[in-house]
N, C-alpha and C positions, 0 to 999 in steps of 0.2 A: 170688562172689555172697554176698550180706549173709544173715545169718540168716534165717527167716521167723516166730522164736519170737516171741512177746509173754509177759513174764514177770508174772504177776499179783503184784503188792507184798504179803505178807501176812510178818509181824515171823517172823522166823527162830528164836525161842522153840518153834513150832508145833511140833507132831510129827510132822504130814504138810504140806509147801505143795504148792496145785498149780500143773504150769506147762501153760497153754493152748498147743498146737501143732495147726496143721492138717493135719501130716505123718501119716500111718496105713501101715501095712505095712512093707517093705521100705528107704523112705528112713526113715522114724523109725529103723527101729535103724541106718542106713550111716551115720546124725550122731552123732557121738560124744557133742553136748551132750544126747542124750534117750536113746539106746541104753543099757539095764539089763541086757544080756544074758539070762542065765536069771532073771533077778530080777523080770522082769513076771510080775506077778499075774495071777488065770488070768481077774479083769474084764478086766484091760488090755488080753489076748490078743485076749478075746474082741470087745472092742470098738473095738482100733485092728489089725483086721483083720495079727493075729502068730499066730494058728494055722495050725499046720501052719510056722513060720517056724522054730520053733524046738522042741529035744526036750520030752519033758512036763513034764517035773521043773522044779519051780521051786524056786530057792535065794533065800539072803537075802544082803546085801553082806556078812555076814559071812562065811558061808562061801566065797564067790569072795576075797574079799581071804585069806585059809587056803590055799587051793590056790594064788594065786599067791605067796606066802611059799612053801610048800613047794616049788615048781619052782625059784624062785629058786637056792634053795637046793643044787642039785643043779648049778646052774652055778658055772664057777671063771673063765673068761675076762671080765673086767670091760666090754667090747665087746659080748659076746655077751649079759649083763646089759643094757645099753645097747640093746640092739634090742628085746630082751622088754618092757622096761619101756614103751620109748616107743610100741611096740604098742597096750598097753595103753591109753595117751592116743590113739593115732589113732581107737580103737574105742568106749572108755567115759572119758568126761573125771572123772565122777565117783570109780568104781575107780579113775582115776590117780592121784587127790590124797587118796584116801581111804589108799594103802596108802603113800604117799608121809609121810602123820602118822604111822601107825603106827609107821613105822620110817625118820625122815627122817635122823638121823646114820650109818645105814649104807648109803642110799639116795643123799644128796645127790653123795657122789663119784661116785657113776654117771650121772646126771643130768646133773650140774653138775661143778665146777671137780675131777679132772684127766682123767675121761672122756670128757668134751662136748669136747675138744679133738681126743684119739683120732676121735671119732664124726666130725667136722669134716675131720680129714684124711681120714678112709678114705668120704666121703660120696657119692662117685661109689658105694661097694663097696656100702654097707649103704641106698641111698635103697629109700623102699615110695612113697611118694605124697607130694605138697606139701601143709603143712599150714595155707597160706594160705586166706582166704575163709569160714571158719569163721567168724568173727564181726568185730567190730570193733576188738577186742583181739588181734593176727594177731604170730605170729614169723615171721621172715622168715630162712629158712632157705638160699635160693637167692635173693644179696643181686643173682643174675643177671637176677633176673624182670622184665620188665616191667611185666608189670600190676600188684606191687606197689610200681612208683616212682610207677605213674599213680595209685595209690590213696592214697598219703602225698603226692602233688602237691593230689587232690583235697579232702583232708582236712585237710593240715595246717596250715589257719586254725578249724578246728575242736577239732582235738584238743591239751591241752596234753604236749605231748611235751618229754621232757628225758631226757640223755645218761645211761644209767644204768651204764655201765660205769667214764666216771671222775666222775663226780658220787659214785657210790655208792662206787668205789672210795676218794675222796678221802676221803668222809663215815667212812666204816669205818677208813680209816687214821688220823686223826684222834681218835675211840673208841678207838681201841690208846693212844694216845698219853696222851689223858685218864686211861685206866687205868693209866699208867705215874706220873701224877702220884697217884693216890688209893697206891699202892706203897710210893714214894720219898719222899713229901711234898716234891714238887718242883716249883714251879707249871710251865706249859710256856713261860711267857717264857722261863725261866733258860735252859731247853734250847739247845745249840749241834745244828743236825743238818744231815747229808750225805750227799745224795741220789747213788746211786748209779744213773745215765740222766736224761738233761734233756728227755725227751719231755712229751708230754700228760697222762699220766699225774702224773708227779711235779710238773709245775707245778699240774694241779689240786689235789693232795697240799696243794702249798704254800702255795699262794693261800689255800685253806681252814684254814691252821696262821694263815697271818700273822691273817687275820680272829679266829682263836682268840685269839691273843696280844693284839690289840688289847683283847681284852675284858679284859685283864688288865691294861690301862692303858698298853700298850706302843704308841709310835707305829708306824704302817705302815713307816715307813723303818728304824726299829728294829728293826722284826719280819724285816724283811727282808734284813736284816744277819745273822741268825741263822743263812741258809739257803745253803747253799751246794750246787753240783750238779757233779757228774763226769760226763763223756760219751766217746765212744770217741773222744773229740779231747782230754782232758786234763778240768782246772780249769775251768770258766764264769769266766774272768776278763778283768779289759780289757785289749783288746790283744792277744789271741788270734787269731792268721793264720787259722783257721776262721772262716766264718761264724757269727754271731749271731742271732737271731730276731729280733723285736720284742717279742715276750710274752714274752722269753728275759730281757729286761736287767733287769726288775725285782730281780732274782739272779745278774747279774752285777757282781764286787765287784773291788776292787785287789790284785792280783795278792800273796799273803805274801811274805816277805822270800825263802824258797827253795821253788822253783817244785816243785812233787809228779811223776813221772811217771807214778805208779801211781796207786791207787786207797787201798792202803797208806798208801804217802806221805804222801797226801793223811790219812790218818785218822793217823798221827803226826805233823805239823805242824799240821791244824788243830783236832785233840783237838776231837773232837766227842763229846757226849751221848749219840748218836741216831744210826745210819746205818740207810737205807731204799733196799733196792734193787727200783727199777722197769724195769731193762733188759732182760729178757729172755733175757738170754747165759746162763743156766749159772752153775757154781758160781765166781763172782766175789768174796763173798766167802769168803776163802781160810784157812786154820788162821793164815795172819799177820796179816791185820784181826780176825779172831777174837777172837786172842792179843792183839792192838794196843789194840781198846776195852776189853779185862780190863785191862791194865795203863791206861787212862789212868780208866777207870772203875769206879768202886764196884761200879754194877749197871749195866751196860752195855744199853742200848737198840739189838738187831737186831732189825729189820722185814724177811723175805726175799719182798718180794711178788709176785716173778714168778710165771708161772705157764706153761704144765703144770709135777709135779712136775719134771722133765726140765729145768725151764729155772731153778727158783729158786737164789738165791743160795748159800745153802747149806742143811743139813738141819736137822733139830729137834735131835739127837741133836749134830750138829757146834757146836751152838752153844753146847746146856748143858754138852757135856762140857767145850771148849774154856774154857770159862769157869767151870769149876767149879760150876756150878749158877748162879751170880750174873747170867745176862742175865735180859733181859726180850723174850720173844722171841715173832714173831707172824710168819706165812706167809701165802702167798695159797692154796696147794694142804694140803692136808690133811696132817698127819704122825699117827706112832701115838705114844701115849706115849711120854716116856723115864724108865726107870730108872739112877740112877748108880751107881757101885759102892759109895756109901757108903750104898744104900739109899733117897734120896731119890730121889719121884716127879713128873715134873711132866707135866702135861698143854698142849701145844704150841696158842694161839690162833692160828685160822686167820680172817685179816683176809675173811672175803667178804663181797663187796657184797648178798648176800642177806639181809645184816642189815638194810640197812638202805632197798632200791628198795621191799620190800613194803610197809610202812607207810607212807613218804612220798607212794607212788601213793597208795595206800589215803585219806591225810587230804587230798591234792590234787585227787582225783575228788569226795571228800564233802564238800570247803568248797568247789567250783566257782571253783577261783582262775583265774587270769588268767596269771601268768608267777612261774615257780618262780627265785627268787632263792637265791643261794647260804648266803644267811642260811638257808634252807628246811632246807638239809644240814647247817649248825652246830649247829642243835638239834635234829636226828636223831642225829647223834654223840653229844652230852652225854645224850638220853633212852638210849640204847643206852647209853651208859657205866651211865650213873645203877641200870640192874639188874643190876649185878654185885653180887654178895654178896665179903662178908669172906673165908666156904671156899675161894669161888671163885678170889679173888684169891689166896688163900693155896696152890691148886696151881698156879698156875703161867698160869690164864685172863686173859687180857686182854678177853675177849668170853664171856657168858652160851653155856652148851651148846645147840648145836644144835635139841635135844631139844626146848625150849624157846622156839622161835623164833616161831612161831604167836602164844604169848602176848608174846614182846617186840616182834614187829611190831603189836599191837594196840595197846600202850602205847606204842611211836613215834609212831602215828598220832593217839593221844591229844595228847600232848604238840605235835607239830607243830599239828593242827588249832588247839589255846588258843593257840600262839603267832600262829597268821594269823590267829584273829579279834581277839588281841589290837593285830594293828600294821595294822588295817584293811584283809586282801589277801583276805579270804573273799567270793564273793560271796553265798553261799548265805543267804537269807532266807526266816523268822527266825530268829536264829542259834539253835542248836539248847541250850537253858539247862543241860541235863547231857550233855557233851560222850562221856564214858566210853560212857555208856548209850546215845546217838546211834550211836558207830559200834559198838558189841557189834548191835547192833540188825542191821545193815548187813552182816555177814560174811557171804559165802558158806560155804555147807556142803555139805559134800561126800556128805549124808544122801541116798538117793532121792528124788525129785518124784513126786509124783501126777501120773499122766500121763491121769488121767479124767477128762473133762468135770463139770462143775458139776448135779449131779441135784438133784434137790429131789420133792416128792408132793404132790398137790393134799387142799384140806382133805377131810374127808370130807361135810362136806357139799355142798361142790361135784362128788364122785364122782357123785351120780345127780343126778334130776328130780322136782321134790316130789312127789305125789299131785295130781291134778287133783280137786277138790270140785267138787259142784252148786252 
């Protein structure tokens, strides 16, 4: 069932907006999008019939966002974090995102990438209720459902939807990559790289490199020469007794002079740049591809992006140490720092697509485009590169801190939005003449709503009845 709220438009500057709902009692607070818990006013109570609904005491979102930091805290199981939190979003959507800024780099692993996996396996264990139906913007948790394939049938001429797991993933790995060249001082033509899994993932990866390259004056057949992919059947090469795809061949190339069986092999014969694993298997890259891009390269470029932790390539710590501090090295699951024994510290970038699906929705909903081309995601990459600092890049980041992400998805969206009204794919008129201040304008906040109707007082001299004269 579709929401029944109407959101009154008033610029998010305000100190209070209000939002008009007809819901009063009992379903106001079961929706998560209007439920304040203790934090309704004791008008609110009064007047969307919540007395007696709830204790007397009313708090402010500061203080409930405090007490769930402190409970948090008292937990050690990262699972059992993962039911608390996302409670909190089934009950109050606001409190979810509020304590989710607060403290989103020690938040996001429970949430998101390597918890949401755990959650996912053990989902039979820990389900409370589906959280479809909420609104129009719905995850779809129970990919089993029906009535959410009848609702993406009904809809999906309406809504621009695009794949955000390898779009975003592609866009994000491509950013790592950007940031290896701002490093090195190495444009990414030059780069040789070798994609460890020839799935969906690494062909979007790569499709979105060659596009990169091209900007760089490299033809597409050049760029594609560049790229080579390893699969649990060997080399992407011709002539290969396995199966080939069709979207496969663009990266499939002539076989080198002496054929790899490994994955090793393959990275001392074809002395790559750059290796990126998308496979999913576990630690594949091994202390001898480690050892193998240290000796063929300067500063070696690992990308480990599998993910749960449990399946990546290898660790943060196996990479720096392995290579003397000299890689350039970026994850899809999170790692902690490493310190090396000579005292250097580096802080391990962790490739998620959470960099970069927010703000690209974000400028795709607010210029009202039409279909999200893959150009859409190459200048999400370079705005995402484009806010790393000097520091940053100097510990060891490939990607702006977490911490931080709020403000670099507003500057994606920035950026995205000037390029689609620059290549004519906005529909949205008239185009909005300062683009910054359009979407600032636009952000949802995670502040409370005024949940009270619109009062107002009659003048006073319409309070009575003149005096009747002779």
């Amino acid at each position: 069932m579709l929401s029944r709220l109407r959101v009154v438009a008033t610029p998010c500057s305000s100190a209070c907006r209000h939002l008009h709902t007809k819901e009063k009692g009992r379903p106001l607070m079961l929706n998560p999008r209007t439920n304040k818990g203790m934090a309704f006013t004791l008008q609110e109570r009064q007047m969307l019939g919540l007395q007696g609904l709830l204790p007397p005491k009313i708090e402010t979102q500061d203080i409930q966002a405090l007490r769930f930091h402190r409970n948090l805290k008292k937990m050690s199981d990262p699972l059992e974090k993962y039911i608390y939190i996302m409670g909190i979003q089934e009950r109050n959507e606001k409190l979810f995102y509020r304590i989710l800024q607060d403290d989103i780099e020690n938040l996001m692993p429970i949430v998101y990438t390597p918890t949401v996996g755990l959650a996912c396996c053990q989902y039979g264990h820990i389900f409370r209720r589906p959280k479809y139906g909420q609104n129009t913007l719905i995850q779809f948790e129970d990919f089993g459902n029906h009535n959410a394939f009848r609702f993406l049938r009904k809809y999906r001429e309406k809504y621009c939807i695009f794949n955000d797991d390898i779009q975003g993933t592609a866009a994000v790995a491509l950013a790592g990559l950007l940031a290896v060249q701002k490093v090195i001082n190495k444009p990414i033509s030059e780069h040789k790289i070798l994609f460890l899994g020839a799935g969906e993932a690494a062909l979007g990866i790569a499709n979105l490199i060659v596009m990169a390259m091209m900007e760089n004056g490299v033809s597409e057949e050049e760029a594609q020469k560049k790229i080579w992919m390893f699969d649990k059947f060997g080399l992407l090469v011709k002539g290969r007794k396995s199966k080939i795809e069709c979207h496969q061949e663009p990266f499939v190339h002539s076989a080198p002079v002496t054929t790899p069986d490994t994955f090793e092999d393959a990275v001392n014969v074809l002395k790559p740049s750059a290796i990126i694993g998308v496979a999913g298997a576990g630690r594949l890259f091994t202390p001898g591809v480690i050892k193998a891009m240290a000796s063929i390269n300067e500063r070696p470029v690992i990308f480990a992006l599998s993910n749960p932790t449990g399946k990546a390539e290898c660790t943060a710590e196996e990479a720096y140490t392995l290579t003397e501090g000299r890689c350039l090295f970026a994850s899809g699951s999170p790692f902690e720092p490493v310190k090396l024994s000579d005292g250097r510290y580096f802080m391990p970038g962790q490739g998620n697509n959470a960099y970069i699906f927010p703000g690209v929705a974000l400028a795709v909903i607010l210029s009202d485009i039409r279909h999200i081309s893959d150009h859409v995601f190459l200048e999400a990459a370079k705005a995402l590169t484009s806010q790393l600092t000097d520091e940053e890049l100097a510990q060891g980041r490939l990607y702006p801190p977490l911490a931080n992400i709020q403000e670099v998805s507003i500057n994606i969206a920035i950026k995205v939005t000037e390029y689609l009204y620059d290549n004519k794919m906005a529909y949205l008129y008239p185009e909005p003449e300062d683009k910054a201040k359009y979407i600032r304008e636009k952000i949802w906040r995670s502040e409370y709503d005024s949940l009270l109707p619109d009062v107002y007082e009659w003048p006073e001299t319409a309070s009575y009845s003149p005096q009747l004269t002779e």
